[in-house]
N, C-alpha and C positions, 0 to 999 in steps of 0.2 A: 321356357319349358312348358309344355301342355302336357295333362291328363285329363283324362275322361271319370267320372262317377257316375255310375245309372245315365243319367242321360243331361246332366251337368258336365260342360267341356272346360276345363282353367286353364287359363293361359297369362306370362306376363304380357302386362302391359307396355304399349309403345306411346309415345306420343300422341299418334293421329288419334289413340283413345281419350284425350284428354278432355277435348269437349262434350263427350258424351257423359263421361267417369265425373268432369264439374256440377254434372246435372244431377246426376245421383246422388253423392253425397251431400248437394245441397238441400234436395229436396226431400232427402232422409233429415237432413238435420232440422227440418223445422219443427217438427214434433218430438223433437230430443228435449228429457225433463232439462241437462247441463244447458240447452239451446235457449230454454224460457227462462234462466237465471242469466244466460249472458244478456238477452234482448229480449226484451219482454212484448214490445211492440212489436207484432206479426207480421207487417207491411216490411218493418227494417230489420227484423230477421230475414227475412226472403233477399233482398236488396243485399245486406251484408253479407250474408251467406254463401250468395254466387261467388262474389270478391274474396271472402276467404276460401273457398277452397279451388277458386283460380290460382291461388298462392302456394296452397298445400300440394294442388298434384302435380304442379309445377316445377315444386322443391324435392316432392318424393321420386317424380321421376328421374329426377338430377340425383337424389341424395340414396335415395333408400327402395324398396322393392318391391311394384306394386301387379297384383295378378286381379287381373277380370274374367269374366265367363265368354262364352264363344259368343254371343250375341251382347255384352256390353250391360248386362244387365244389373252386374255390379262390384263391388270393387273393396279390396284388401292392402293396407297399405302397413310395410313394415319396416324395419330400421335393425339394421344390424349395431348393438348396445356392446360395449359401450358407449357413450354419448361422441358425437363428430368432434371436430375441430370448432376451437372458440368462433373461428370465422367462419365456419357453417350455420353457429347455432346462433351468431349475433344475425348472418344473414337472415336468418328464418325470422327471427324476434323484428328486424325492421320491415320484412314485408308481411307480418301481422299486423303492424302498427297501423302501413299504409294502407292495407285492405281494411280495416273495422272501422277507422276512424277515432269517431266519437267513443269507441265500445272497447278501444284497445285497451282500459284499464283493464278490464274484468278477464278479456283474452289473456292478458298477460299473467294476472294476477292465477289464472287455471294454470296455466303454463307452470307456472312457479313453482306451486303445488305438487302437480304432479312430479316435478322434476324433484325436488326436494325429500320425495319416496319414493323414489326409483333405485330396484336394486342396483349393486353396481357391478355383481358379477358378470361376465358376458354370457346374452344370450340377442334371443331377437324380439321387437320389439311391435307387438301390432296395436298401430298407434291409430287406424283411422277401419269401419267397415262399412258396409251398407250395402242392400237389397232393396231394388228399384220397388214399390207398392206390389203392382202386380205379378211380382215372379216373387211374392214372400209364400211359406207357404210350401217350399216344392224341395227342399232340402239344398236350394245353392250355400247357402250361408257355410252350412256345414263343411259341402265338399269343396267351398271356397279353402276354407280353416284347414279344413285336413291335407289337403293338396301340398299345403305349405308347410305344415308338421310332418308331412311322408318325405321332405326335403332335408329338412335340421334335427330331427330324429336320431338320425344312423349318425348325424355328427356329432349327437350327444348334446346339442345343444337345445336349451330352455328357451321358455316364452313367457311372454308378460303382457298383462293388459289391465285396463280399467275397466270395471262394471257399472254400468251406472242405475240397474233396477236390481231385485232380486229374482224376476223373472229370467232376465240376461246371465246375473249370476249362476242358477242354475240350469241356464243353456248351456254357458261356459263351463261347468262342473260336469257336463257329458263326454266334454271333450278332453276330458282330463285334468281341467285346470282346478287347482285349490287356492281359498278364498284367503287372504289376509285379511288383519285391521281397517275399516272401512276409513273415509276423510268422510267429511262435510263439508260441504261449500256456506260459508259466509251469508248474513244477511236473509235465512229461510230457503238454504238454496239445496238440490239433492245430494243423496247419501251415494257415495262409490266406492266397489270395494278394489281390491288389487287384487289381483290373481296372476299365479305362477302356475304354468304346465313343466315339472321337471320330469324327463322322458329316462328312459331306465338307465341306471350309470351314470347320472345326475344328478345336484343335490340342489334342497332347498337353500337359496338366501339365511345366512345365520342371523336369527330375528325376525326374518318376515310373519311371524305369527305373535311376534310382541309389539302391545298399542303403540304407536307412536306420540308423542307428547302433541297433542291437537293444534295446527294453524289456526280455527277457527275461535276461537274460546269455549266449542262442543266436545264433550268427551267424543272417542273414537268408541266403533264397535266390533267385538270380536265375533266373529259366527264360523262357530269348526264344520267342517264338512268333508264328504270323498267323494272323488271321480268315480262317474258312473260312465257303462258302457256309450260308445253315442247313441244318439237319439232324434230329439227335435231339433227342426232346420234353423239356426241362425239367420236372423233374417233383422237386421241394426245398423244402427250406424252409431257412433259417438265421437266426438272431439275428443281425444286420446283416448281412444276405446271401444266398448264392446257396450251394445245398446238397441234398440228395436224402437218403433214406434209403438205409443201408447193402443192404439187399435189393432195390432194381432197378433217399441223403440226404442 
């Protein structure tokens, strides 16, 4: 399906997009705070990065439902929740492993996490974003986002995602989404919150607004908040999430 926004075109993604869609999201993710906890060395983030997300849109195009811009600029990857088949998600978990290598503890160990607070009602699940450098800025992110919520809307169905700044989070909060209980990653590593968009006729997750007992031995934190009208362009990317680069991640 394609729409237009102002002068933003969305459309899903095919295949022949995937070499360009690999470049994006990887080279969103190297300035991602979750990027410099998984691999702190810059040279093997770049290097590993490619390799994972050869994996990811590989999987997503197989598994789950991913829209780019008319010009490839960037890219929305989402999953219809509840969770796949044990033999999808053991798939994905071994071509993690093979793509990071050395780093697949700490992939996995996010993986884990996240999964472990994820609601389980059904909704959809935007697991992956990102805005190529220089088309950030110009409102794709947004009518990347929207494009896909003007689709599962009218079916009543929810969204979910990970924040990984509070800038992000309150990008996220334009677009309707409300903040859960945040995690923290292990070992000084950043804060993420959860966030739920429940569209009219929809309800929140029973509990998503209560702490979860902490993975890490950090307490969790609660931060209330409401959706505001949209606004600022999304312009991120995160390993299961919603996130921008530090310079305008």
């Amino acid at each position: 399906m394609t729409s237009t926004s102002t002068t933003v075109t969305v459309r899903q993604a095919t295949p022949d997009d995937a070499g360009r869609l690999i470049g994006v999201l990887a080279e969103s993710f190297l300035h991602d705070p979750v990027a410099h906890w998984l691999i702190s060395d810059h040279d093997d983030r770049r290097f590993v990065s490619y390799r994972y997300f050869t994996h990811v849109v590989g999987h997503s195009l197989q598994y789950g439902h991913v829209d780019t811009t008319s010009d490839g600029s960037a890219a929305a990857i989402w999953y219809a929740r509840p969770a796949p088949s044990p033999s999808i998600a053991a798939d994905r978990h071994v071509g993690v492993q093979e793509a990071t290598g050395a780093y697949a503890p700490k992939f996995l160990l996010l993986e884990t996490m996240f999964e472990s607070h994820h609601p389980p009602e059904a909704h959809h699940y935007l697991a992956y974003a990102a805005v190529s450098p220089e088309h950030q800025g110009r409102g794709t992110g947004t009518a990347l986002l929207s494009n896909h919520h003007q689709q599962i809307d009218p079916l009543g169905l929810p969204a979910y995602l990970e924040a990984t700044s509070p800038r992000n989070r309150d990008l996220c909060l334009r677009l309707g989404y409300l903040p859960g209980p945040s995690m923290v990653l292990p070992n000084g590593g950043p804060k993420i919150w959860r966030m739920w968009r429940a569209p009219l006729g929809s309800t929140i997750p029973t509990g998503f607004f209560t702490p979860h007992l902490p993975l890490t031995g950090e307490p969790n934190e609660h931060k209330g908040g409401h959706a505001g009208p949209a606004g600022n362009p999304l312009t991120w990317h995160t390993p299961r999430g919603c996130s921008e680069p530090p310079s305008s991640r």
